[in-house]
Steps between C-alpha positions, in 0.01 A plus 500: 500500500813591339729236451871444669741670271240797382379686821756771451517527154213781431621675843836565417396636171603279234297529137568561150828663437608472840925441532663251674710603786900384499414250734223279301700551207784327687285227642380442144831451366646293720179255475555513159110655386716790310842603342797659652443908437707810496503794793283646192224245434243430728125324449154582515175383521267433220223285598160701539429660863194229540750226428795646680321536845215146471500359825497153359825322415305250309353710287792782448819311563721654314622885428661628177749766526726717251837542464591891459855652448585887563649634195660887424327557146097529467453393116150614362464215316489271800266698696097478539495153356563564152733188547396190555792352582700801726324738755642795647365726741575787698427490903376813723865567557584520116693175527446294173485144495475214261320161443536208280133350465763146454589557889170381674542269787225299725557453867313367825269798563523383880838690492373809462363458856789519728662841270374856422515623219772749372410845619789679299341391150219612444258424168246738461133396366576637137838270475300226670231548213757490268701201586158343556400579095881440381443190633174386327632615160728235522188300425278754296723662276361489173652336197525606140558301167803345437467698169464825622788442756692414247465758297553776753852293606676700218455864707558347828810685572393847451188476644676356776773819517218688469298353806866484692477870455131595561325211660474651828190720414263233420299270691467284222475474156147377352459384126160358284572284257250382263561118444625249768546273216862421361466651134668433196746736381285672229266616792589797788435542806317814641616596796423877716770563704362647902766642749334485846711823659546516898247737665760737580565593147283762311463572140788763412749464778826374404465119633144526256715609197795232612173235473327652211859494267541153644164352390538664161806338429428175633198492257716613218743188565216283510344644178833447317439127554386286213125377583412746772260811462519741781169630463513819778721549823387742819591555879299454707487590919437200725189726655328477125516119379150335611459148542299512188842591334630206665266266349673574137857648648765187489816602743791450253771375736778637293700497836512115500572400125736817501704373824525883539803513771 
């Protein structure tokens, strides 16, 4: 038996990525669970389906939800997760919106129960994937030396005009590096440079020579730092990296340590 508080929650619909009407949104502030927002701001849910629609308060008593804002300019950068700090994504309608992963909130999931969810918003399963993934690598990033951060922070300005520029075509960017360790000066690092292209983009249309010119001068910068060998540098489709590639394949989150904006 379900308990007081949940029985409508799974029939009116509410899981993962679902929006909050006006009217929750309004109950929520005034109880003080959330922030004041803007006519352009609005929340979501982010808690898994199983969690979102348990029929035991005990067990599930909480929800988390998202704050989202509607903005005018889609920047590449921000899309697809390559951010872990700033999502944007683009709805059915072609309206883009924007999320701060800092703007989680938890409230009383037995509020969900007396509200439907926002019918005029709608998340698809691909931007629920994402935001579900953008979300973990906020917790599985990976992390490289100190040293070789450091010695890539004296091209961080043009690799980030270049990624302003031409980010938008990747999915990600992957590098291999062949010591975790933080080396001495007199020893490099060897690095191969992987741009993970959308599927959409094939070898020798103009978005795959945008990417390729890109990549090449990305590695270029990075091979005019002291201490760093770039050893080779490809594209590659989205369709063609295995997970056996991903056993080696490091996602370089030049997004993050670039603040690309």
């Amino acid at each position: 038996m379900a308990d007081p508080g949940t029985e409508n929650i799974k029939g009116f619909g509410w899981r993962q990525g679902s929006a909050l009407p006006p009217e929750l949104i309004g109950k929520l502030i005034s109880e003080n669970y959330i922030p004041d927002v803007n006519e352009d701001e609005g929340y979501f849910v982010i808690s898994q389906d199983c969690d979102v629609v348990n029929r035991s308060l005990t067990a599930e008593p909480y929800c988390e939800i998202l704050r989202f804002q509607k903005v005018q300019r889609e920047q590449g950068n921000f899309m697809d997760g390559k951010n872990p700090r700033k999502l944007q994504f683009k709805t059915s309608d072609s309206d883009i919106y924007e999320c701060s992963v800092h703007d989680k909130e938890c409230i009383p999931r037995n509020l969900l129960n007396g509200f439907r969810p926002l019918e005029t918003i709608s998340l698809t399963p691909k931007i629920v994937r994402t935001v579900r993934l953008w979300l973990a690598k906020r917790y599985s990033r990976e992390s490289f030396p100190d040293a070789f951060n450091d010695r890539c922070r004296a091209v961080n300005d043009p690799i980030k005009k270049q990624l302003k520029a031409r980010g938008e075509y990747f999915e990600a960017i992957y590098l291999t590096i062949d010591s975790m360790e933080e080396l001495s000066e007199d020893k490099s690092y060897e690095i191969t440079l992987v741009g993970c292209l959308h599927l959409d983009i094939e070898e020798g249309d103009e978005r795959y020579l945008q990417a390729e010119s890109c990549m090449a001068t990305v590695s270029k910068l990075l091979e005019s730092c002291s201490g760093i060998d770039v050893t080779d540098q490809r594209l590659e489709s989205k369709e063609t990296i295995t997970l056996a590639d991903l056993d080696f394949l490091k996602p370089w989150d030049v997004w993050d340590y670039l603040s690309v904006s």
